[in-house]
C-alpha positions as CSV (number, residue, x, y, z in Angstrom):
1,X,0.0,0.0,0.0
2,X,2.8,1.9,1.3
3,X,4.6,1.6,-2.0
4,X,1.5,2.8,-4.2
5,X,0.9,5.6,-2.2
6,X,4.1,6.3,-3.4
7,X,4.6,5.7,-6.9
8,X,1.4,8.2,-6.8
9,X,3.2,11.1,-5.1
10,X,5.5,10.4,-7.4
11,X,3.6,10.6,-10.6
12,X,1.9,14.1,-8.9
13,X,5.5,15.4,-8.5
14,X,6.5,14.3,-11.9
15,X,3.6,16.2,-13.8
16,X,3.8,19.2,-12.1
17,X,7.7,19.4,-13.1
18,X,7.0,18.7,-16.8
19,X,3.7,21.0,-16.7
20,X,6.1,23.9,-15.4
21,X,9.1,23.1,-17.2
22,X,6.7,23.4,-20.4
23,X,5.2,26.8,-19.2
24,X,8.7,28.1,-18.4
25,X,9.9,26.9,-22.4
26,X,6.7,28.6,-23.8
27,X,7.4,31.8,-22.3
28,X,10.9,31.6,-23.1
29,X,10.3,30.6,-26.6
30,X,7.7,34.0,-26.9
31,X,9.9,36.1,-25.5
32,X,12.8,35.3,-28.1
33,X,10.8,35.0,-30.6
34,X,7.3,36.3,-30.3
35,X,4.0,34.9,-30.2
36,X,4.1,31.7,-32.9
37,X,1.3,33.3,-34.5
38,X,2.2,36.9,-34.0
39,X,-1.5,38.3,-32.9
40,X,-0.3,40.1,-30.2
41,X,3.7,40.8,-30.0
42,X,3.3,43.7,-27.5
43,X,2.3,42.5,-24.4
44,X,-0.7,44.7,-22.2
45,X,0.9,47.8,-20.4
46,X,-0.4,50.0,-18.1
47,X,0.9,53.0,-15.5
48,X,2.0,52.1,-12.5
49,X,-1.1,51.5,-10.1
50,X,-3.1,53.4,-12.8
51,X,-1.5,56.8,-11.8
52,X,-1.4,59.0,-14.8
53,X,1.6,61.6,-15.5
54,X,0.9,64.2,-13.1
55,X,3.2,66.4,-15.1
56,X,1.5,66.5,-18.0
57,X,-1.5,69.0,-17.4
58,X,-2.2,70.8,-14.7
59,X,-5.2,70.2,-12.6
60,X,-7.8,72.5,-14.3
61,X,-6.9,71.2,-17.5
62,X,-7.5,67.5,-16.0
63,X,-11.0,68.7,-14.4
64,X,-12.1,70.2,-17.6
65,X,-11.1,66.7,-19.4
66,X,-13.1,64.8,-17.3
67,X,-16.1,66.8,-16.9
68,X,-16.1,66.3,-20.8
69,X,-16.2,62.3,-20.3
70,X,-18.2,62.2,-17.6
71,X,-21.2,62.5,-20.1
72,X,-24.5,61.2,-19.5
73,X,-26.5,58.4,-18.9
74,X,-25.8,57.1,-22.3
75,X,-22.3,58.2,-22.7
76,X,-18.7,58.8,-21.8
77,X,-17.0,57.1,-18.2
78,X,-17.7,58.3,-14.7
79,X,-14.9,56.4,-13.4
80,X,-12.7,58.7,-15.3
81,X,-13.6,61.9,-12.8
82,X,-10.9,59.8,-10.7
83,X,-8.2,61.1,-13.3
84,X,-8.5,64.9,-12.4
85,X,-9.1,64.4,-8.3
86,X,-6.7,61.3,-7.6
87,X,-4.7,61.1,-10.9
88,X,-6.0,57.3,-11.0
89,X,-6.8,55.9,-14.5
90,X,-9.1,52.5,-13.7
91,X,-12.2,51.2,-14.6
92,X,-14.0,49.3,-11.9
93,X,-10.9,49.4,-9.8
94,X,-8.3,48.2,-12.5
95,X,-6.3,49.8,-14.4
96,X,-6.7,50.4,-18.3
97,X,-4.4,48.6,-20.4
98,X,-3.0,48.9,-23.5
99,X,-0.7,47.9,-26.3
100,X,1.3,51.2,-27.3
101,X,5.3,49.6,-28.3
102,X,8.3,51.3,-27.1
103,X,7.8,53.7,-30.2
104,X,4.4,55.0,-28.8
105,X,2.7,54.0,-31.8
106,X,0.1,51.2,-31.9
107,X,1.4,48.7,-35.0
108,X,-1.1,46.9,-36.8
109,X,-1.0,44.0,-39.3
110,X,-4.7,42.7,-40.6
111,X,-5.3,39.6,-41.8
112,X,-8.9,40.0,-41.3
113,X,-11.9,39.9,-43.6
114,X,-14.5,41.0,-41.7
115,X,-13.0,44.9,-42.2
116,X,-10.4,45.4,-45.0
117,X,-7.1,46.7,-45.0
118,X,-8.4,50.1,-46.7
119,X,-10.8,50.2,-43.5
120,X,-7.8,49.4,-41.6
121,X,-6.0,51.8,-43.0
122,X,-8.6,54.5,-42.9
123,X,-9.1,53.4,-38.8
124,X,-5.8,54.5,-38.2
125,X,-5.8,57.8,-40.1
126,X,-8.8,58.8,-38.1
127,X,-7.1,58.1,-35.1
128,X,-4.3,59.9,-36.2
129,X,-6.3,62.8,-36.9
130,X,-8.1,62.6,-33.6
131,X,-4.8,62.7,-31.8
132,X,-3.2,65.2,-34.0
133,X,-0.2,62.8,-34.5
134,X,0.9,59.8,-35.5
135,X,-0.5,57.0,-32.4
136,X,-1.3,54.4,-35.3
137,X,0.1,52.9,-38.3
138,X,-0.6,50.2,-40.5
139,X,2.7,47.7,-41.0
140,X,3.3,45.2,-44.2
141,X,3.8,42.1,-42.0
142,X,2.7,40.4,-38.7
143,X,6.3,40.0,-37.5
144,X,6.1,43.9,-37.3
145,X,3.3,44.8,-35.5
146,X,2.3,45.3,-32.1
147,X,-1.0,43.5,-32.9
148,X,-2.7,41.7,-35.3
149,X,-6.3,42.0,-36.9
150,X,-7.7,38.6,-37.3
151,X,-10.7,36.3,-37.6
152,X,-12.4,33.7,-36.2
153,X,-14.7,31.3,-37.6
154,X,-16.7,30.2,-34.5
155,X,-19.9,32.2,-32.8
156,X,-19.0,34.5,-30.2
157,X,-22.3,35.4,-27.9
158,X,-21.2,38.8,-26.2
159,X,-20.4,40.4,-30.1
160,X,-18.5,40.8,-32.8
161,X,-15.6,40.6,-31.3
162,X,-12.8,43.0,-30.4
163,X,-9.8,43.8,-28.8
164,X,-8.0,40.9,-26.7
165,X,-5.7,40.9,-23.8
166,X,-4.4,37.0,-24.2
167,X,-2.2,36.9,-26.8
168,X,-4.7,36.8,-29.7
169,X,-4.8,40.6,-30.7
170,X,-7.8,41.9,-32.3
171,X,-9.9,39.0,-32.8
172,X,-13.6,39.3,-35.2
173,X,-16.4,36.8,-34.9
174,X,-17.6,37.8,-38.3
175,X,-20.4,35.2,-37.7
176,X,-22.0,37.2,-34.8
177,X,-22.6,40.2,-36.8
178,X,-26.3,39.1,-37.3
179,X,-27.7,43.0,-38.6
180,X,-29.4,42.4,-41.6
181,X,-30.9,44.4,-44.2
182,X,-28.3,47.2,-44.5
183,X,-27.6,49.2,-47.1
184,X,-23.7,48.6,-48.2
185,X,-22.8,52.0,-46.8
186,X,-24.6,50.9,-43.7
187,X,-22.6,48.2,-43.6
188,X,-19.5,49.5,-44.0
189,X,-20.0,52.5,-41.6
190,X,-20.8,50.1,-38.8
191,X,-17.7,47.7,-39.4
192,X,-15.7,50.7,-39.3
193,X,-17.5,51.9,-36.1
194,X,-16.5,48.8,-34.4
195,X,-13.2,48.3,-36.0
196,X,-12.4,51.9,-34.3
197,X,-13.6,50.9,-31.2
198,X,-11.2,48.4,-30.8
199,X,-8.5,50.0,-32.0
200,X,-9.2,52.7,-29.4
201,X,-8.9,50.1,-27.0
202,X,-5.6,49.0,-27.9
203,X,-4.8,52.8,-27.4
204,X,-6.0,52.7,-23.8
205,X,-9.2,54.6,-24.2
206,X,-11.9,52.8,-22.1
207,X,-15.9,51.8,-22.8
208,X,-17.7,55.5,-23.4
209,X,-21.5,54.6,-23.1
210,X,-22.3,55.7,-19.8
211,X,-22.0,54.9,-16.4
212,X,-19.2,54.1,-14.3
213,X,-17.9,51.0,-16.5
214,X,-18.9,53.3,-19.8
215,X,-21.3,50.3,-20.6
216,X,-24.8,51.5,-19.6
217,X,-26.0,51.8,-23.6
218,X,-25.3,48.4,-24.2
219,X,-26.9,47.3,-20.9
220,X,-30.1,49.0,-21.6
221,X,-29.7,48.2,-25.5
222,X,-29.4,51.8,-26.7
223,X,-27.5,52.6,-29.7
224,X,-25.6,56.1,-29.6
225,X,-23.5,58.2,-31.7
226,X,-20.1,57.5,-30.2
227,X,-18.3,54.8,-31.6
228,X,-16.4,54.0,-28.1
229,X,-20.0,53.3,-27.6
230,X,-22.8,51.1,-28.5
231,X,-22.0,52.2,-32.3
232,X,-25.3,50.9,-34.8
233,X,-27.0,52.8,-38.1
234,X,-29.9,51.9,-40.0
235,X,-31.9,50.2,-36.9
236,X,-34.8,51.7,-35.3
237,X,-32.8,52.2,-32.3
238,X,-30.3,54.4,-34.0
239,X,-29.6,58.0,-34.1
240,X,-30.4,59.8,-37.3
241,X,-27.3,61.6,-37.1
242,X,-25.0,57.8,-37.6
243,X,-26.7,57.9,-41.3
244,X,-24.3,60.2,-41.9
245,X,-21.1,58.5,-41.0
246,X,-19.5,57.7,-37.9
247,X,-18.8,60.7,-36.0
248,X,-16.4,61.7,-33.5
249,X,-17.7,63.1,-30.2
250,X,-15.6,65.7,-28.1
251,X,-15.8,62.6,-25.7
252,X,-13.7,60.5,-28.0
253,X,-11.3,63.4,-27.8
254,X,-11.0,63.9,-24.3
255,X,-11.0,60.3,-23.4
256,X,-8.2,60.0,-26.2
257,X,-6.2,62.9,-24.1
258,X,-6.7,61.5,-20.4
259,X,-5.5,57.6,-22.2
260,X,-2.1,59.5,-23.6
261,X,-0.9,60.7,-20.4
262,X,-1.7,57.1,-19.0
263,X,0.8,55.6,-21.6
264,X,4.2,54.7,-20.4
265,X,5.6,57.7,-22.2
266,X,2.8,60.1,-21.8
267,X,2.1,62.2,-24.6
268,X,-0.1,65.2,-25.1
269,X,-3.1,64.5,-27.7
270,X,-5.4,65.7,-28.9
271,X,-5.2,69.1,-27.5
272,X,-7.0,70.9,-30.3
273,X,-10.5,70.0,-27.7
274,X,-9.5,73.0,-25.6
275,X,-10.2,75.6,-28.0
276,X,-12.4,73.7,-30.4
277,X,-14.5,71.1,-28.3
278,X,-16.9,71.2,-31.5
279,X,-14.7,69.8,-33.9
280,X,-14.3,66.4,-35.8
281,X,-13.3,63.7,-37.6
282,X,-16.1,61.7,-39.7
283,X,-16.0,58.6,-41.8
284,X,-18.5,58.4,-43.9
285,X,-18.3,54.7,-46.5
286,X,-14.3,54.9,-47.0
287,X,-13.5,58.8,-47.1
288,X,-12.6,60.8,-44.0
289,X,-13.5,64.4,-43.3
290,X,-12.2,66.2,-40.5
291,X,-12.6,69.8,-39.1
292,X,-9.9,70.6,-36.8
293,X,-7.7,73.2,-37.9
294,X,-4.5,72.0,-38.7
295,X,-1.6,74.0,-37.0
């Protein structure tokens, strides 16, 4: 009996050494040479204890940013009010993540075709144009990029998808986007919608639809006109003004400033919202207006 017992122990002890002498290979095998499939090659970063630059603005700048995304029931983040009274950048008491390289620009490859690489590439000029410098760019292979834009072929019941903090980048269930009976522009206005959302993501900017987790429009299924939001056109739920494109909101902007000094090397963006809070950038079925004056 005695000798069972422990062949047993010894089989336990065994297969815990191999399962954490094959952990310890993975991650050594990732770290030298990336993620095998490359979806997400820069790992989830945030601030230290989600404290944000203190340096960057002064207070009355910060409390003017977060009155902005404080919003309403339907839109922007309470838990951002934190940012201009304790300099704390969390959601639900953890911190926002996100996938910014040591270059401070979010590198994306897509092998996706849910959203093409034209909407990829206009995603990223819209950002760019929100931030009023370069925070995205498109790169010619997976190897280069801090994430990849991918698909999946199975049903996903919370969505279309989005943006992924375990290794598998930006990730589209291109079966769950059930909307039917859109016109093409429709279409293609709403893919783009979410395909920024998730990109903003990646940028740090949190959930904008209300509430203290920014989710109350998707809670109480109510579709706005910020695309950090619940994004939809062409629905009975959704506000005329999506028909025309998607939008940016001075929201978008301000959340965009308060996730750049959360980055670990905080940048200013987006600072154009100070003096022209009515500004913006619209995409509208593949071309991209924008109203901000360019300095």
């Amino acid at each position: 009996m005695f000798k069972i017992i422990r062949r047993i122990l010894y089989l336990l002890i065994l297969g815990v050494v191999v399962y954490f002498t094959v952990q310890g290979m993975t991650r050594l095998h990732i770290s030298m040479f990336g993620n095998p499939n490359y979806y997400q090659r820069s790992k989830a970063t945030s601030t230290n204890d989600g404290l944000v630059n203190k340096m960057t603005y002064s207070r009355a700048r910060l409390e003017k940013l977060t009155k902005i995304t404080h919003g309403s029931k339907y839109s922007g983040n309470t838990s951002l009010d934190k940012v201009s009274t304790k300099y704390s950048y969390k959601v639900s008491g953890k911190t926002v993540s996100n996938f910014m390289g040591r270059d401070g620009v979010l590198q994306l490859y897509n092998e996706s075709h849910f959203v093409s690489d034209k909407m990829v590439e206009d995603a990223a000029k819209y950002w760019n144009q929100l931030a009023g410098e370069k925070i995205v760019q498109v790169v010619d292979s997976a190897k280069a990029s801090d994430e990849v834009i991918h698909d999946s072929q199975k049903d996903y019941k919370y969505g279309t998808g989005g943006q992924t903090y375990d290794d598998n980048g930006i990730l589209f269930y291109p079966k769950s986007f059930g909307v039917t009976g859109l016109t093409k522009r429709g279409e293609n206005n709403w893919k783009e919608a979410i395909l920024l959302r998730e990109i903003g993501h990646g940028l740090g900017v949190v959930n904008l639809g209300g509430g203290a987790k920014g989710i109350n429009d998707r809670a109480y299924s109510v579709k706005t006109n910020d695309f950090m939001g619940n994004w939809g056109v062409e629905v009975p739920n959704a506000p005329m003004e999506n028909r025309k494109g998607v939008k940016s909101t001075p929201v978008d902007a301000a959340a965009l400033t308060i996730s750049g000094i959360a980055w670990a090397k905080p940048k200013k963006l987006a600072n154009w919202a100070f003096s022209e809070p009515q500004a913006y950038v619209l995409y509208d079925n593949g071309k991209i207006t924008s109203t901000i004056s360019k300095k």
